[in-house]
Phi, psi and omega in degrees: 000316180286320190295312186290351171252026138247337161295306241274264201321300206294329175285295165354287166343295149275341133038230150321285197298311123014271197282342185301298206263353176276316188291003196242305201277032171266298172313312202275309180307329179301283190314324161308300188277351149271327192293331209299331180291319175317309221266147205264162178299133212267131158321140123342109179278167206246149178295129167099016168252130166296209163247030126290030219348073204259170168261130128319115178294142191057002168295135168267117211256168187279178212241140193307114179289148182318110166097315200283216179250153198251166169335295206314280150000286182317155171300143173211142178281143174285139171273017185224038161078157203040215177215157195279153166300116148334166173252008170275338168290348206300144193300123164307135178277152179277114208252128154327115186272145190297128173276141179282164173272112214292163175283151175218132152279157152243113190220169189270148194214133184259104190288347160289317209250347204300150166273182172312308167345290186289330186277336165330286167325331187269359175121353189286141170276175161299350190264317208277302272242312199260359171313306203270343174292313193288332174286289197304323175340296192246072167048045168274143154240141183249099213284323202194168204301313204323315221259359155301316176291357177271335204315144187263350173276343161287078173301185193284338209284315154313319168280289181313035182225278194287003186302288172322345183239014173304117154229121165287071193327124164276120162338108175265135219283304174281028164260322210289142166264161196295332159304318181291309177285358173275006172251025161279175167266110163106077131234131158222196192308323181286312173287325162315314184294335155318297165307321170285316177290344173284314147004273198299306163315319192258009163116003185108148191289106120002291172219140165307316183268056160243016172277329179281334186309331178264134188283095175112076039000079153276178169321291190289322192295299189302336191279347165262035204204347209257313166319342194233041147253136184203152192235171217206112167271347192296350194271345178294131182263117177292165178274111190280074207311334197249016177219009196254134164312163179285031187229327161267000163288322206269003181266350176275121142023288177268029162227330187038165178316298168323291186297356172284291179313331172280348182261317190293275199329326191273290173329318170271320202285315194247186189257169206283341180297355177242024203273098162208191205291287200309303174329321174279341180275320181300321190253028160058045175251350165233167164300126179309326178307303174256070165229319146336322194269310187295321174340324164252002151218053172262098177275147171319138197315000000 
């Protein structure tokens, strides 16, 4: 009885042991038949590659076709999905199309009187063109080249073009009226009113630095102004020295009331063949200095 319940235990066992090893390899048979299904289908390996598709050194490999797309070339996936633009694709960029290029003329121009127009011709656009209308407009002047060139619609490249054919008309001293003359520089209304009345007293202007002759003039005031002056002499009313009252004598500059009385007193004393200049310098009756001066506007007897 104890013997048959140990052949009983030992077939048991085996069994056991038996079914132990059909189930591990049952386990093992599965796990074969998922990966094998998982795993995805192997590329045709390419001449000159290993099957890590590693490149074979000295493999020669064929040369790329024509048109086609290259490593480099080919779509590469984004790393935000989809795939990137080649760069043999790349969108062309976009270029500003070129404006032609305006004609310009060179002529000579006085940049106070020039019209719009004109300055147009000379290369000024219409915006720049009324910039500079809109300056004279509310009483701008351009006295000299310099103060065309501050203007901010006048690049340098521009004024250096136009320099040369800049003539700036200069202020003729005996025409100009007191609107004219406050547009030198460092003259304003008090001093025009100066100017006209010394003007008048001495019968017109001569010379521009005679100008200096007035009282608060000086040397710097006149050196900003004197380039854009000039006098017409043909316009000076002579002096009749030897037949005009003391009264109008005694209003000329180069005599005043003292030298007015000394020319009527010279005039009764002696006889008109002695009436001239030098004669009056021989008997000392006026400064050799304005017998000098009178010279241009003393007319003959």
């Amino acid at each position: 009885m104890r013997r048959e319940k140990q052949e009983k235990l030992s077939k048991s066992a085996a069994s056991g042991l038996v079914a132990l090893v059909f189930l591990i390899l049952g386990f093992q048979l599965a796990l074969f038949v998922v990966k094998l299904v998982e795993r995805p289908a192997r590329c045709p390996v390419e001449p000159g590659m290993t099957q890590n598709a590693e490149p074979v050194e000295n493999a020669a490999s064929p040369p790329a076709p024509t048109g086609g797309l290259t490593k480099d070339s080919a779509p590469k996936r984004s790393k935000y999905g989809g795939y990137e633009r080649p760069a043999s694709a790349a969108a062309p960029k976009r270029t500003r199309p070129r404006e032609p290029e305006r004609s310009y003329e060179s002529f000579a121009f006085d940049p106070n009187t020039v019209s719009s127009a004109d300055l147009q011709r000379l290369g000024l656009s219409e915006r720049q063109a009324q910039s500079i209308e809109n300056y004279r407009e509310k009483g701008g002047r351009f006295r000299s080249k310099a103060d065309f060139r501050k203007m901010y619609v006048v690049s340098d490249t521009l004024f250096a073009r136009l320099e040369p054919y800049i003539k700036i008309a200069r202020l003729e001293l005996n025409g100009a009226d007191s609107t004219a003359l406050v547009s030198l520089r460092g003259i304003g209304p008090w001093y025009a009113r100066k100017i006209l009345d010394y003007r008048d007293r001495l019968g017109g202007f001569v010379a521009a630095e005679q100008l200096l002759e007035i009282d608060g003039i000086d040397a710097d005031r006149y050196a900003g102004f004197a380039d854009g002056v000039t006098v017409d002499a043909s316009r000076v009313r002579g002096l009749d020295l030897w037949h005009a009252s003391d009264t109008v004598l005694a209003r000329h500059p180069y005599l005043g009331p003292k030298g007015a009385r000394s020319i009527v007193r010279y005039r009764e004393l002696y006889d008109s063949a002695r009436w001239t200049l030098p004669d009056l310098a021989a008997e000392r009756v006026l400064p050799q200095e304005n017998i000098e001066k009178l010279k241009k506007y003393i007319v003959s007897q």
